[in-house]
N, C-alpha and C positions, 0 to 999 in steps of 0.2 A: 504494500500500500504506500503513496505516495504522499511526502507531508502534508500538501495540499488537499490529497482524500484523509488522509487523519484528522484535518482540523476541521474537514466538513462533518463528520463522526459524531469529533466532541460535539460542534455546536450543536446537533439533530439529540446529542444524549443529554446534554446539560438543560433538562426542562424542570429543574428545580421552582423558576421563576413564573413560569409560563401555566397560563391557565386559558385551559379552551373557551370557548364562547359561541353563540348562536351567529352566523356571519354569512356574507352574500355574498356571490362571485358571478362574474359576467361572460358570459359562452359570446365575446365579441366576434363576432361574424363579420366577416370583411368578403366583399362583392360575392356574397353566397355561398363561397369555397373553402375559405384561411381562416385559421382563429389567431385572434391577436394574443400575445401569454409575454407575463413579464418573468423575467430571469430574477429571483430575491437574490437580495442582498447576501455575503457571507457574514451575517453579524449574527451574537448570541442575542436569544429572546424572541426568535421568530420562528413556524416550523417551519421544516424544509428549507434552512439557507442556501441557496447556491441551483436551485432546483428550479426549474419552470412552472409557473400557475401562471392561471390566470386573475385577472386584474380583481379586485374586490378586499373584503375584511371583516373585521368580527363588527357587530352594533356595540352601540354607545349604551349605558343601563338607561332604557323606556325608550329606545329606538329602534320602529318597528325596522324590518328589513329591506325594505324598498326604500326607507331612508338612507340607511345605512350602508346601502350599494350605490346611489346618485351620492351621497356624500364621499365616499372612498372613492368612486371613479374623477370625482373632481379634484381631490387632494394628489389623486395618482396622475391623473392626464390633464384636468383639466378640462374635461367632459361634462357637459353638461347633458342629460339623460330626460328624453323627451319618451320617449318606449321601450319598455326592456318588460320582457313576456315572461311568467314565468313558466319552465323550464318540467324542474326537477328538485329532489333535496333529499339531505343521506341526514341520517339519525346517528347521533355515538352517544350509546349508553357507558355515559362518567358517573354510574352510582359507587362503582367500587370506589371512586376517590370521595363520596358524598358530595359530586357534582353533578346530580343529576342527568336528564340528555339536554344533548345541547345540539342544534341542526343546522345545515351548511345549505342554503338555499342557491341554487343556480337559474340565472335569467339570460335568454334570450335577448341581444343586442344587436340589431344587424345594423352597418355601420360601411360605407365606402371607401375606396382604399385615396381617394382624395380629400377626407374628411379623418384619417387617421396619418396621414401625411402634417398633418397642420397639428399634432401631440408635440406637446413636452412633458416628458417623465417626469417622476418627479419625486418617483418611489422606485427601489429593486437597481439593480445594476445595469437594464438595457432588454428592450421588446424586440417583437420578433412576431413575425405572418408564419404560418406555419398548414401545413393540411393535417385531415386529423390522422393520415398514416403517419407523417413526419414526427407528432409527437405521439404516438404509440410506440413508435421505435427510438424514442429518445428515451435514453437510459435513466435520465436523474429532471424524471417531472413528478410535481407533487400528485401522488397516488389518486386522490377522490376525484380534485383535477382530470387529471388522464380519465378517469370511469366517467365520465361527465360528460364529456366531449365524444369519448365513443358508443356513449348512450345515442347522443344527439346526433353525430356522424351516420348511425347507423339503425336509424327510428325510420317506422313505416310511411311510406310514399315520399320518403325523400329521394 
C-alpha cells in the first residue's frame, strides 16, 4: 500500500468525530447522458475523503431535505435549484450506536453541459462528467453514491 492509500485508510477509519445524519444528494444529469460527481477532499471529518460522490450533504437540525440539497448545491457550485425530482433514498439503521436511522435522499437534476460550464467549486478537490459505466468502474466512488446512479442508469424505459 502506498502512503498516499494509507493516509486515505486512516482518514475513512478515524470516525471518532463524525456522526451521520439525514442528507440529500443530487443525481446531476448533464445533457441526459453524464452525471456531474465531485472528487472530496482528503481531509479528516468527512466520509469517503478522496472518493467520488456526488454533489449534496447532511441537513441543518429542522431542515427539511429539499432544503438542505438547494442549500448544499449553492454552497458547493453555486446553483441555484429550480427542479430536482425526487429520485430514491437508502435507510442506515444507526441504532446500534443509539443513533437511530438516519436517510440519504437522492434527487433528480437534469442540468446542461453549458449551464454547468458557468460552476465554481467551491467544495471537494475538482468535478468531473462522467457516464454511469465510467463511474461503476471507478474504483474509489462513494458506495451509496455508485448504487444510486446505477439505480437511475438502469430504471425502466430509460
Amino acid at each position: 500500500m502506498s502512503s498516499n492509500e494509507q493516509r486515505t485508510a486512516d482518514l475513512m477509519f478515524a470516525i471518532g468525530e463524525m456522526r451521520p445524519g439525514d442528507a440529500a444528494a443530487a443525481l446531476i444529469v448533464v445533457d441526459g447522458e453524464r452525471y456531474l460527481m465531485q472528487r472530496r477532499s482528503e481531509t479528516a471529518g468527512i466520509f469517503y475523503p478522496g472518493h467520488w460522490g456526488l454533489f449534496g450533504g447532511a441537513a441543518d437540525a429542522g431542515e427539511d431535505l429539499v432544503s438542505a440539497l438547494r442549500r448544499e448545491l449553492h454552497e458547493e457550485l453555486t446553483l441555484e435549484v429550480d427542479a430536482a425530482s425526487y429520485f430514491t433514498e437508502f435507510t442506515f439503521d444507526f441504532s446500534y450506536l443509539g443513533l437511530g436511522r438516519i436517510v440519504r435522499r437522492f434527487y433528480e437534476v437534469l442540468l446542461t453541459s453549458a449551464t454547468v460550464a458557468e460552476f465554481v467549486q467551491h467544495e471537494g478537490d475538482e468535478m468531473g462528467l462522467f457516464t454511469a459505466r465510467e463511474i461503476l468502474t471507478e474504483p474509489r466512488v462513494v458506495p451509496y453514491d455508485a448504487f444510486a446512479i446505477w439505480l437511475h442508469a438502469t430504471r425502466p424505459g430509460r
